[in-house]
Backbone bond lengths (Angstrom), bond angles and torsions (degrees), N, CA, C in turn:
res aa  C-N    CA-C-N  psi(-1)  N-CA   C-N-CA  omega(-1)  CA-C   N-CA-C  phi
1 X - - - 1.439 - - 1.530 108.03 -
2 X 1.560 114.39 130.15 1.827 110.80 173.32 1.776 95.71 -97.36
3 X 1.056 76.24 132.27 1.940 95.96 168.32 1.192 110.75 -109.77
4 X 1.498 128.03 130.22 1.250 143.03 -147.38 1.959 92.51 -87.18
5 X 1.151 112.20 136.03 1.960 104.83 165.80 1.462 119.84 178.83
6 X 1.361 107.35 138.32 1.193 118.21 174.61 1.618 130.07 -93.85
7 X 1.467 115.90 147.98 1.448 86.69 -157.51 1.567 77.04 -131.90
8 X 1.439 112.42 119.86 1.725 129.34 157.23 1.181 109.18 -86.27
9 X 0.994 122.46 4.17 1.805 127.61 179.12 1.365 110.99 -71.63
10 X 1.421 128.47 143.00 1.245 125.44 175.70 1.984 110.89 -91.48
11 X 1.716 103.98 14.59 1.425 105.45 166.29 1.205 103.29 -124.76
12 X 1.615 120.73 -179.98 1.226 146.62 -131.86 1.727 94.80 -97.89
13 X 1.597 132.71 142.03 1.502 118.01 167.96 1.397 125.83 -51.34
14 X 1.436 114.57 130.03 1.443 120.52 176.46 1.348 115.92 -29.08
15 X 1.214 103.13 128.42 1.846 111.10 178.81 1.569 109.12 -119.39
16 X 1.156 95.37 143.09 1.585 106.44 152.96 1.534 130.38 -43.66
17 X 1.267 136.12 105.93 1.652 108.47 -163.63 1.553 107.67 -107.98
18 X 1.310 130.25 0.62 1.415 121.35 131.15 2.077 119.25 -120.13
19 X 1.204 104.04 171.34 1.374 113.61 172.65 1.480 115.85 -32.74
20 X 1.182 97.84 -77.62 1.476 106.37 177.03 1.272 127.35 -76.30
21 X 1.449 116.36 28.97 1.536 118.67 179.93 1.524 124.72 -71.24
22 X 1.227 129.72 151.01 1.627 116.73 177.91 1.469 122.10 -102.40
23 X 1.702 95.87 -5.08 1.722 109.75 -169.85 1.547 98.99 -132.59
24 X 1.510 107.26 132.66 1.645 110.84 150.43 1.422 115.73 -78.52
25 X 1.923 105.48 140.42 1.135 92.80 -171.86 2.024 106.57 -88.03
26 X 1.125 117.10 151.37 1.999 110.05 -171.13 2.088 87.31 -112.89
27 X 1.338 81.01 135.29 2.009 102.21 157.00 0.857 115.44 -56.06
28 X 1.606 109.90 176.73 1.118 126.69 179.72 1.457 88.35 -116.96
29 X 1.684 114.93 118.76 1.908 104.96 167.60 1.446 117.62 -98.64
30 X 1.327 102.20 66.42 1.770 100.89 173.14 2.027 99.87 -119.37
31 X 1.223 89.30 173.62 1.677 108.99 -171.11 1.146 108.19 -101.69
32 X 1.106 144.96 -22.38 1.516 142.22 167.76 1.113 116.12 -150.53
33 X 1.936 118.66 140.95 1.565 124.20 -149.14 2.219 89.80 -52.87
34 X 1.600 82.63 160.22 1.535 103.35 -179.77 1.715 102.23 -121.55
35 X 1.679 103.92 119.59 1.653 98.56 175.82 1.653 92.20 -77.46
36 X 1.782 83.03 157.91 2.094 91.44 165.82 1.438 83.23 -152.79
37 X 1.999 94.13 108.27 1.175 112.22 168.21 1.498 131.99 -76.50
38 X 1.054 113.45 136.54 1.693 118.33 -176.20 1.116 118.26 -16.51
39 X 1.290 114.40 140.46 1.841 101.71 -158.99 0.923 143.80 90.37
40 X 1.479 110.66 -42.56 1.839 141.96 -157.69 1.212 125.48 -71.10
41 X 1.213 140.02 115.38 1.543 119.68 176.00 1.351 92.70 -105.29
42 X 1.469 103.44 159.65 1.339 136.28 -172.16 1.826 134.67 -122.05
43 X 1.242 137.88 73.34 1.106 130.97 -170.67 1.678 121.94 -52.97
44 X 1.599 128.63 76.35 1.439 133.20 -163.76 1.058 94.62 -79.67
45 X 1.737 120.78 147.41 1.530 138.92 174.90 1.537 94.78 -94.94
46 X 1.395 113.45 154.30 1.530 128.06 171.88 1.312 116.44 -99.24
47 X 1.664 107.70 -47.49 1.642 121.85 -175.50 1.679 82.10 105.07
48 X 1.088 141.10 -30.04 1.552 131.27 -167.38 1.070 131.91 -68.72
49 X 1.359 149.08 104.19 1.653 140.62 159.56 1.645 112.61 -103.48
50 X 0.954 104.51 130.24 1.658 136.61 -174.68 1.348 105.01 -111.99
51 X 1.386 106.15 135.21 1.452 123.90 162.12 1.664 109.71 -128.22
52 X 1.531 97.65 101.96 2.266 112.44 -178.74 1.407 82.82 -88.84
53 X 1.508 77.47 142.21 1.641 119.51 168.06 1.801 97.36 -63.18
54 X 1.362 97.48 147.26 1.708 104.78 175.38 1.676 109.70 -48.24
55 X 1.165 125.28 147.60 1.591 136.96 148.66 1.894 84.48 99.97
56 X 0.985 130.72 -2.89 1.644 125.91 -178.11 1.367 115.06 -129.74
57 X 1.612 109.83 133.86 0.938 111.17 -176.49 1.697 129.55 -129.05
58 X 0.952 153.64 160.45 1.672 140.81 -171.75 1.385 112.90 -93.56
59 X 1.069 120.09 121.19 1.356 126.25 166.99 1.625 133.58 -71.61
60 X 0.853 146.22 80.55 2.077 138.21 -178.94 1.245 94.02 -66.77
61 X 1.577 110.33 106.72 1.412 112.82 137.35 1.450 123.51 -122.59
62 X 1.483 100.92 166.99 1.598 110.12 -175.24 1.713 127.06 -61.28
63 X 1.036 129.65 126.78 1.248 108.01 -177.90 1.432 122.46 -75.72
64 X 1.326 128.87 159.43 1.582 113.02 -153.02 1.766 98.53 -106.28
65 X 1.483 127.14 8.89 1.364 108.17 170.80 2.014 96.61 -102.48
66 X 0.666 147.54 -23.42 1.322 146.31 132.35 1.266 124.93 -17.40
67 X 1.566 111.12 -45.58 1.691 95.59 -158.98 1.670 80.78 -94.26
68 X 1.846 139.32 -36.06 0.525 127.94 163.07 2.036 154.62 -73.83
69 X 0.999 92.75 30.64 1.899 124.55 -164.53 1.583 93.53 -135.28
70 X 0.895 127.03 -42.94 1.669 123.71 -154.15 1.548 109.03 -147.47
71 X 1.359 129.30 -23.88 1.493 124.03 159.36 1.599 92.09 93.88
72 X 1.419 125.76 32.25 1.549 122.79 168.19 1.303 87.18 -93.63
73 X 1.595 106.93 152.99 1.404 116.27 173.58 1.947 95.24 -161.40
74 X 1.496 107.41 144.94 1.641 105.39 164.50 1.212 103.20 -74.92
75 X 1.750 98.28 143.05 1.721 113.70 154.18 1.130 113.59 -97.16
76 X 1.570 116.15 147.31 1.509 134.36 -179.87 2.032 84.95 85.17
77 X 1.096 106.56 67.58 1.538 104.00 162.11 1.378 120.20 -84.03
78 X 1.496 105.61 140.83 1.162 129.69 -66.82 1.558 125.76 -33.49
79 X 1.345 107.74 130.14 1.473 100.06 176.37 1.583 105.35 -78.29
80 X 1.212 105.81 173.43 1.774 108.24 -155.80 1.528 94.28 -130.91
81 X 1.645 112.96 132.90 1.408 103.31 -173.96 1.842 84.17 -119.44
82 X 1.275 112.62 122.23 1.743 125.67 -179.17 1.855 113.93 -73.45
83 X 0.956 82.14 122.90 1.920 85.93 170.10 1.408 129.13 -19.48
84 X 1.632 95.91 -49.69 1.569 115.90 177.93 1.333 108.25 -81.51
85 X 1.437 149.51 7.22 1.545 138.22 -146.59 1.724 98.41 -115.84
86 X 1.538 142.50 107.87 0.962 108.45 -161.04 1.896 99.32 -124.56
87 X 1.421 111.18 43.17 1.174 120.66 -173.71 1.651 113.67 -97.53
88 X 1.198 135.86 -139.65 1.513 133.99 -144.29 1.485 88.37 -117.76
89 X 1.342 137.30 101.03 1.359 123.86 -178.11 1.901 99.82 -68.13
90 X 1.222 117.19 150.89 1.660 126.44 -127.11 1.768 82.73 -148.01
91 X 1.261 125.09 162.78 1.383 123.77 155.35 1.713 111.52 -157.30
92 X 1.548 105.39 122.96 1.145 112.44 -170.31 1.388 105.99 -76.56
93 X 1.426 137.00 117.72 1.254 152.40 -177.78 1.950 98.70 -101.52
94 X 1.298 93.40 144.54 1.525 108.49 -167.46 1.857 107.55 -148.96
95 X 1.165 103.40 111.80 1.589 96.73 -177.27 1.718 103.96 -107.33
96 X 1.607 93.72 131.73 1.607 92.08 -155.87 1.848 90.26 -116.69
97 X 1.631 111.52 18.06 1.383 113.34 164.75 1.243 128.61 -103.99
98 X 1.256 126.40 139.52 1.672 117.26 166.46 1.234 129.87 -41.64
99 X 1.036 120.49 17.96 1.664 111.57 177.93 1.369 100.43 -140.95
100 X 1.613 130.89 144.48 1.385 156.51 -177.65 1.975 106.50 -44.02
101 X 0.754 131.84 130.69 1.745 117.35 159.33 1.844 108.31 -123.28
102 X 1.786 67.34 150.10 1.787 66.92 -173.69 1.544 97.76 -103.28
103 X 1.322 137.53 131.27 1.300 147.33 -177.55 1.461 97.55 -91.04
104 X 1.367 120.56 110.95 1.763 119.83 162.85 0.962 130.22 -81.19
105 X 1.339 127.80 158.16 1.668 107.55 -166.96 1.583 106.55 -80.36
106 X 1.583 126.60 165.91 1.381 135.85 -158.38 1.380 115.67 46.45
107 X 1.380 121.18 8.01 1.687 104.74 169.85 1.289 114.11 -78.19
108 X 1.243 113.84 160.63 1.557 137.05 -167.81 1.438 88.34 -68.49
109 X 1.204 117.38 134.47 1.903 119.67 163.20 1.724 113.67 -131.84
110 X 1.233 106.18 -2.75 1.699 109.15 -174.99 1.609 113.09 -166.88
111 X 1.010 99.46 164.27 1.451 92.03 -176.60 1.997 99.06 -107.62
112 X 1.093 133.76 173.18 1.530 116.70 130.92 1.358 123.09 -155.19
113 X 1.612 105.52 145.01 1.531 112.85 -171.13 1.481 98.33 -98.46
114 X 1.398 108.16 165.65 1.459 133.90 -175.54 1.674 110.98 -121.85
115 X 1.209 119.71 86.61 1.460 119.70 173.80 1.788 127.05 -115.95
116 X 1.377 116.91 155.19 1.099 106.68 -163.67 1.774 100.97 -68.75
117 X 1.143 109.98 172.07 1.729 119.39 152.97 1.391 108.97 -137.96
118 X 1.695 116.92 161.33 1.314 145.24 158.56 1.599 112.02 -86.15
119 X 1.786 115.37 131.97 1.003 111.81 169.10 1.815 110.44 -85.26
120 X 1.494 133.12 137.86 1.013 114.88 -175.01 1.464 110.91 -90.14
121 X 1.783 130.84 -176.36 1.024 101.48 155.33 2.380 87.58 -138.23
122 X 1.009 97.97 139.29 1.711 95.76 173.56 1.338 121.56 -19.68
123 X 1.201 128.60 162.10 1.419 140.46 122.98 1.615 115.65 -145.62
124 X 1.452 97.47 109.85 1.543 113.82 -163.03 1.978 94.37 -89.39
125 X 1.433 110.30 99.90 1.353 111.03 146.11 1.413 139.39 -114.57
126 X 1.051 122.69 -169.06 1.808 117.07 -178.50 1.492 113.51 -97.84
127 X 1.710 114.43 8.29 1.938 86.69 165.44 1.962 80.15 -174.52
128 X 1.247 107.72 154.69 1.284 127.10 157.07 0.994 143.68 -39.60
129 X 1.562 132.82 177.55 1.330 109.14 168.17 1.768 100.00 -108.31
130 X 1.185 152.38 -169.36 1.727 158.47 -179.26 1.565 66.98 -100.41
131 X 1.879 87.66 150.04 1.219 131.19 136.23 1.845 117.11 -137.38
132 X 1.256 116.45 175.50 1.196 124.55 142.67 1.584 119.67 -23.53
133 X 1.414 97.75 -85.75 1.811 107.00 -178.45 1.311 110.71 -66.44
134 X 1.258 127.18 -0.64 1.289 105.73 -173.50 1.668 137.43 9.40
135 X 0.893 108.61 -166.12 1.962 115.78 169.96 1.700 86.90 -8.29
136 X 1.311 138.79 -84.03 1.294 140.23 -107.33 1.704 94.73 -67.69
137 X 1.995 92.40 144.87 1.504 92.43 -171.06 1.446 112.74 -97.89
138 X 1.396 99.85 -111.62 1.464 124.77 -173.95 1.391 114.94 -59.10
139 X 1.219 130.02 103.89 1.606 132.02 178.62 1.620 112.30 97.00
140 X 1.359 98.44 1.53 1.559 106.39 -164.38 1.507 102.15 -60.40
141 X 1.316 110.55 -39.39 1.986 97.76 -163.31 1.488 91.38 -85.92
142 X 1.465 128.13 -3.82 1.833 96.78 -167.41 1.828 89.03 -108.92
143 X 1.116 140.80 50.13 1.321 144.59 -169.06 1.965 113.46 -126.61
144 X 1.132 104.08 6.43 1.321 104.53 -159.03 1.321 107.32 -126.04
């Protein structure tokens, strides 16, 4: 599939960084390192605008040696970039460790995948169908 995009970024288009990868990893497009103090969320620019083909949409997720090395992680996981949206795809960075990070410019901060979706449409009735799990919620299937 070609996905339409422009890149105002002063780095190279998101790549795959092995064969079998499922996520490109996206930059950071700022000009001088950015602290994100403990706690802190952060609105990072990419330089990227994308235009997805109808029924597909982009995913921002966090990359997992990041959230685990330093406690950065995206909020709104996965954030969802819409077919129709044709602005600066953005990634909210969130440091959920006690200590300050300094974000440099062009480092990797997210990954993002591209998957199809279904539009749904309702059907409002008055009761379910049985399953097994029924009602039962949170932790319900690993309890037994």
């Amino acid at each position: 599939m070609i996905i339409k995009i422009i890149n105002k970024s002063a780095y190279d288009l998101p790549q795959y960084e092995t064969v079998l990868a499922a996520g490109l990893d996206v930059r950071a497009n700022i000009t001088e390192p950015m602290t994100i103090s403990s706690l802190e969320r952060a609105v990072v620019p990419t330089g990227l605008y994308v235009e997805l083909p109808e029924g597909y949409e982009m995913q921002i997720r966090p990359r997992s040696g990041l959230a685990s090395k330093f406690g950065l992680t995206v909020l709104n996981t996965p954030g969802t970039i819409d077919p129709d949206y044709r602005g600066e795809v953005r990634v909210i960075l969130a440091n959920l460790s006690s200590q300050p990070y300094e974000l440099k410019p062009g480092e990797r901060v997210a990954q993002m995948v591209v998957a199809r979706f279904e539009r749904i449409e309702w059907e409002a009735v008055g009761e379910l169908s049985d399953t097994e799990r029924g009602a039962g919620g949170f932790g319900h299937t690993g309890t037994r």
